[in-house]
Each structure stands twice: as C-alpha cells, then as structure tokens.
matplotlib code that plots the C-alpha trace (Angstrom):
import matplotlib.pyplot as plt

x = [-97.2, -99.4, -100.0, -102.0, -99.2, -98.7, -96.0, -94.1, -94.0, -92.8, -90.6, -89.0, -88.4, -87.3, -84.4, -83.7, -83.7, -81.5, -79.1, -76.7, -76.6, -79.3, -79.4, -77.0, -79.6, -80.4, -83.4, -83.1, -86.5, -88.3, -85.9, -86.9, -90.6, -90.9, -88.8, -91.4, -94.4, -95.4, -94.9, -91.5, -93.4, -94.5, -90.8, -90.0, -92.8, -91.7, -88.1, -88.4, -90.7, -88.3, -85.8, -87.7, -88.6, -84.7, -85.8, -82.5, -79.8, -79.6, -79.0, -76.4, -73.0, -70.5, -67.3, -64.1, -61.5, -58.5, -59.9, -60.5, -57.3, -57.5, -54.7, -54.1, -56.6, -56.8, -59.3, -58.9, -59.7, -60.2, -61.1, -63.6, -65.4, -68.9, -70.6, -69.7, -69.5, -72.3, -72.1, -68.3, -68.9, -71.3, -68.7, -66.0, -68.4, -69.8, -65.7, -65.3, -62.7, -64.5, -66.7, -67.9, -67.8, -69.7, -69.5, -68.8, -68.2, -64.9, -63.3, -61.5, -58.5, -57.6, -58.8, -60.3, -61.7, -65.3, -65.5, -64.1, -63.9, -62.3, -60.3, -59.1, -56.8, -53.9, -50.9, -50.7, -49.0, -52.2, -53.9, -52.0, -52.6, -56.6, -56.1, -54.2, -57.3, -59.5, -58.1, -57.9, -61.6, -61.7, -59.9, -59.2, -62.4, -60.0, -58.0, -56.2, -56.3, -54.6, -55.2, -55.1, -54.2, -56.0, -53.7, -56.2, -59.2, -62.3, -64.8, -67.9, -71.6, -74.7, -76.8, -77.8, -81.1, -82.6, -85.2, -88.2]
y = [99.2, 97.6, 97.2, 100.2, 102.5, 105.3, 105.1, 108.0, 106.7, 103.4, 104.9, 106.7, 103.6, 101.2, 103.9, 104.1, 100.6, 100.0, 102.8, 100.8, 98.1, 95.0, 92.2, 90.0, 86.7, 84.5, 86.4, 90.2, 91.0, 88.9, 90.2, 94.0, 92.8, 92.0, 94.3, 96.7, 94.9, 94.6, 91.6, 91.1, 91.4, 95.6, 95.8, 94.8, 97.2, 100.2, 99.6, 98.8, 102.1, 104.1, 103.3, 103.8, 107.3, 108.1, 108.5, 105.7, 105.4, 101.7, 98.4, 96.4, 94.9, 97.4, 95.1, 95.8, 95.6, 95.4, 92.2, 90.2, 91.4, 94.4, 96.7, 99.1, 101.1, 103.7, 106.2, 106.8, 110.8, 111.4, 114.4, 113.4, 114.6, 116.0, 114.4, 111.0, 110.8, 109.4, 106.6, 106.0, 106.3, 103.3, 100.9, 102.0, 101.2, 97.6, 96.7, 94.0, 95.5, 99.0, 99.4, 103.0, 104.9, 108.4, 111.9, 114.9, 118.7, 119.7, 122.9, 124.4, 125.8, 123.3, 120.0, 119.0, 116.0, 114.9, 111.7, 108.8, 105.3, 103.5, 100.2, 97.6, 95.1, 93.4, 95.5, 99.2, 97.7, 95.7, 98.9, 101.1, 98.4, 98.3, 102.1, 101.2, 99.2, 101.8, 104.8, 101.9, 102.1, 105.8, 106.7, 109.8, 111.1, 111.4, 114.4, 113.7, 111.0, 110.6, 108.4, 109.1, 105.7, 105.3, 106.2, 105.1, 103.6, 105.0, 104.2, 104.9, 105.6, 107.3, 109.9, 109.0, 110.1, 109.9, 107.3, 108.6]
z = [245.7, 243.4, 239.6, 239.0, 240.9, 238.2, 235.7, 236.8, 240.7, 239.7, 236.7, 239.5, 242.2, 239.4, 238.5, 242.1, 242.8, 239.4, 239.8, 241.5, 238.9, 238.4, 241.2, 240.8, 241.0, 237.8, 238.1, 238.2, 237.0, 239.1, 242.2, 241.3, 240.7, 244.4, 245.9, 244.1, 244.7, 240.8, 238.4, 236.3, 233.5, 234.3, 235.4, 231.8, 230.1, 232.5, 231.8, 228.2, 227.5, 229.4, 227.0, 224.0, 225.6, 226.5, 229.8, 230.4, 227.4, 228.1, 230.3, 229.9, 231.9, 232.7, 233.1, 234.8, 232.0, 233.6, 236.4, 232.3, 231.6, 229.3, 231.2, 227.8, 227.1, 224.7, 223.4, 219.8, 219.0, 215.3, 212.9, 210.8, 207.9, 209.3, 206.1, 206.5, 210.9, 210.9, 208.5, 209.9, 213.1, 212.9, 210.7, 213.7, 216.4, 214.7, 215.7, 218.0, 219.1, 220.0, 223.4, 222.7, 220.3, 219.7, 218.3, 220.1, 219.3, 218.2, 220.5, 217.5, 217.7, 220.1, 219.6, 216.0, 216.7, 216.5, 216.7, 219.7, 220.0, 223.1, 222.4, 224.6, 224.9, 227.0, 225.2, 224.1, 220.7, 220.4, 221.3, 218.5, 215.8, 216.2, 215.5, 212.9, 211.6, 212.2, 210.3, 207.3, 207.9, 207.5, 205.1, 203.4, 205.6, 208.7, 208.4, 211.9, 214.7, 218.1, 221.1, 224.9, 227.6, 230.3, 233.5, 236.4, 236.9, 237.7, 239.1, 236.2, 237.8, 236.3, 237.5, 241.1, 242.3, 246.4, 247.0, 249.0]

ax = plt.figure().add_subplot(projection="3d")
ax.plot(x, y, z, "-o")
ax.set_aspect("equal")
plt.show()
C-alpha cells in the first residue's frame, strides 16, 4: 500500500490492525506505519481525523485493575437532575479517582438513574468513601445514588471487524 491509498481503505486496515490494542514497541506508530506500508506520520493524520470524525471514540491504555492492585470496584449509579448532568457529570468525571464516567437513559419505574461513574480502589470501604465524596459534589441535584461491585472480570474488547 502506498501513500496515495484512499482514506477509507487505509481507515479500514489501521482499525483492523489496531483493534487488538497498539504494538507494544517504544514505537507504535512507526510499527503500524510499516506494517501498512505508509509513513507514521499518515498513521497519525488518519488516526487523528478519525477521531475528530467519531469514526473511533478514542486511544488510550486500557489497564488491568486488579494486576495494579485495585480489587474493589464499584460503579456509582446516581439520579441526577437532567438540568445540571451535564455540568456535574463533568466535575464527577475530572475525579482522580473516577475512570468513566457518562450519562445514560433512565428505565423509569425501575431504575432512576442517569448518570454513572466507576471508581477504583484496593478496599470497598475506600470504594464507599469516594462515593461519599462524590454525592458531596452533587449535592441536592442527586435525588438517589447506589453502587454495584464488580463480581468478575471481564474481559473488555471493542467492535471487531474482518481484515481482507
């Protein structure tokens, strides 16, 4: 393949070459760029412009929390005022202590809550108190709150597509 491949085609074999996670190599762009046949630098323009298009949400290190030592881990469900999610939902996820954090659709009568932030740590008490710190953040715009633990671990992969 060569640099004046078309966008789409190479769009297309950087996701499947990528899919699987970035080369582990000091270099990973350089690594793709020849396993493509193009320079590091169009790896970084394609990759870059499919993220400004939301063709991909993002790139970054997915880590295994419980091999670092982060064995409770809970996912803080709240009910919060529609008006203010967004603003709060970006103070809750600018936490150190928060990974994700993201609104989602309530499924009235059953479960109020619109907004979710997982938290980490090496104790469940740890776990609860960082809750604890968040609903301080929110306020009297959380009506309600609760906050599932993690069970098992699974194993977390994007969409996968077929290479040619």
């Amino acid at each position: 393949m060569n640099e004046s491949a078309a966008p789409d085609d190479l769009d297309r074999r950087l996701v499947i070459a990528t899919q699987a996670g970035l080369p582990l190599v000091p270099r990973p762009y350089d690594a793709l760029a020849a396993q493509l046949g193009v320079s590091a630098e169009l790896v970084k323009q394609r990759l870059g412009a499919m993220l400004d298009s939301g063709r991909i949400r993002r790139i970054g290190a997915v880590p295994n929390h419980y091999a670092i030592g982060y064995t409770a881990n809970g996912m803080s469900v709240w009910d919060v005022d529609d008006t203010r999610i967004a603003e709060l939902g970006e103070a809750v996820g600018q936490l150190d202590f928060v990974t994700h954090c993201y609104e989602r659709p309530r499924a009235l009568p059953d479960w109020p809550y619109n907004l979710f932030a997982m938290v980490h740590a090496g104790d469940r008490a740890t776990v609860l108190a960082r809750i604890d710190e968040i609903a301080t953040l929110l306020g009297p715009a959380c009506r309600a709150r609760d906050v599932l633990f993690s069970t098992a671990i699974l194993k977390k992969t994007g969409l996968r597509i077929g290479g040619d």
